[in-house]
Residue, then its C-alpha position, 0 to 999 in steps of 0.5 A: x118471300x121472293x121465291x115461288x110457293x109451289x104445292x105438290x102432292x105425294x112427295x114421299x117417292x117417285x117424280x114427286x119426291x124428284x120435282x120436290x128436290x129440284x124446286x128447293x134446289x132452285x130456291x124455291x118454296x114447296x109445301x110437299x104432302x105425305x101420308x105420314x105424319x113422320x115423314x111430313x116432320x121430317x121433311x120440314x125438319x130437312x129442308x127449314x125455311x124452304x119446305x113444308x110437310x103436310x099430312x094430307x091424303x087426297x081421298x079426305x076432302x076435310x084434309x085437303x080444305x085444311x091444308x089449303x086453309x093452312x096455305x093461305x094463312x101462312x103464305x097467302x099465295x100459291x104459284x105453283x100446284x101439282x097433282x101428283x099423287x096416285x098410284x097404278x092399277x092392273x087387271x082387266x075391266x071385268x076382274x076389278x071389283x067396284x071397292x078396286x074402281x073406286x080407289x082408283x077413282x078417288x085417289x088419281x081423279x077425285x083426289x086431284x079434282x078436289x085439290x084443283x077446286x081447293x086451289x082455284x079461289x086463291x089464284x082466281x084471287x091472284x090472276x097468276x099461277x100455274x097448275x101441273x097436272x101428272x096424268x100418263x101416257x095412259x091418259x090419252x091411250x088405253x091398254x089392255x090390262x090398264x083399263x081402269x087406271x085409264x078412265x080416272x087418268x082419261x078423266x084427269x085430262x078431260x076436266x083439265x082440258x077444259x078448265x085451260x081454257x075456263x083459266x087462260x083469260x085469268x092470267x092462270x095457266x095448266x099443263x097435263x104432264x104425260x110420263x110414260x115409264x119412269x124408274x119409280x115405285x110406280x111399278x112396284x111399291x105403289x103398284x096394285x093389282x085386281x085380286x080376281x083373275x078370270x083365265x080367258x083375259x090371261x093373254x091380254x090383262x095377264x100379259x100386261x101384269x107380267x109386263x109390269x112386274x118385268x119392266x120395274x127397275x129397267x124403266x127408260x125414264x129417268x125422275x130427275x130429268x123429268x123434274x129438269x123438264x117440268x121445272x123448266x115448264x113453271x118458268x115459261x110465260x105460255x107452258x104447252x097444255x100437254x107435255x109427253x115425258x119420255x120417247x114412250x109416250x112419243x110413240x104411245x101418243x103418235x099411234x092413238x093420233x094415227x089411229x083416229x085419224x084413220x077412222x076418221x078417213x075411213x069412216x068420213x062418210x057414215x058420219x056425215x051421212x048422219x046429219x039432216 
């Protein structure tokens, strides 16, 4: 094969679905998981000699090892992987449930910890690859109401960080992709929300999962775009470690900066008289 094998996870809807159809249409190779077995057939079946359907949920670390096991048999390399599955989570930190936090948890950061570790022994072995890593907005700022989505996205960033710079002397590069709003189902179909509601958070989680239900459909994003945008980032020989999609997450990102950067002036002083 002359084209790039290019592995994204949860391409039944939203942006991946979108990068998944924009890397085939550029003549590339994808192999595209879904949680149906249906659904993966019938990619294969659309998209022969370009596209690959796995069944494979990232919360099944057996799953995830035969699909990698599948890849290198079949194809022996892998250029691209993207972490992409996941899903949103509204409530306040208090009214999710621990069973709430850890769904969470293993589907948007343990999911996509194990697909990284999967993935790393072939490109180590390659010394060439690019990892994409669908983090939000909410990865670097938090919001009332979002908070648990926040800590697994927060934790995507941090282990990713890091490991660009474990990566970089080995040829092999990772981007942290930050969508802010985008016309998905994220904000609908794959949406969820903490059963409990405690009256007192009413005007601060309440409103945000008011917001959420309003907002679904008028989103400023648009999929195909950001897929334009992130295919455009696979070509490049230096891809930026963090790539903000959207005027949202612009504005989003530049308040959190401000922000530090204010307690930081302010605060200059009791932090450095904490030293000996």
């Amino acid at each position: 094969m002359n084209h790039r094998i290019w592995f994204i996870t949860g391409i039944s809807s939203g942006l991946g679905k979108a990068l998944a159809e924009a890397v085939i249409a550029h003549g590339d190779y994808v192999i595209g998981t879904f949680r149906s077995e249906r659904h993966a057939a019938d990619f294969t079946e659309k998209n022969e000699g370009y596209g690959l359907g796995l069944t494979m949920d990232v919360t099944r670390p057996e799953q995830v090892r035969a699909a990698f096991h599948q890849i290198q048999n079949r194809f022996n390399r892998l250029d691209v992987l993207v972490n992409n599955a996941g899903f949103g989570f509204a409530g306040a930190v208090e009214e999710a449930t621990d069973e709430e936090v850890r769904q969470v948890m293993e589907t948007n950061f343990f999911g996509a910890l194990e697909v990284t570790r999967q993935a790393l022994p072939m490109l180590r072995r390659q010394k060439s690859g690019l990892i994409l890593q669908i983090s939000s907005h909410g990865g670097i700022k938090a919001f009332p109401g979002f908070g648990i989505y926040h800590a697994a996205k927060f934790a995507l960033e941090g282990f990713s960080e890091a490991l660009a710079g474990e990566l970089a002397p080995l040829g092999i590069r990772l981007t942290i992709v930050e969508p802010g709003p985008f016309r998905t189902g994220f904000a609908s179909g794959s949406f969820r929300e903490a059963a409990a509601h405690i009256d007192d958070y009413q005007t601060t989680a309440g409103v945000f999962r008011e917001r959420m239900r309003a907002v679904d459909g008028k989103q400023e994003g648009d999929p195909t775009k950001a897929a334009a945008a992130m295919y455009h980032i696979s070509t490049l020989e230096n891809p930026p470690l963090r790539l903000p999609l959207g005027k949202v997450p612009l504005a989003t990102i530049q308040a959190k900066l401000d922000s530090v950067q204010k307690d930081m002036n302010d605060w200059r002083a009791i932090a450095e008289g904490a030293t000996f």
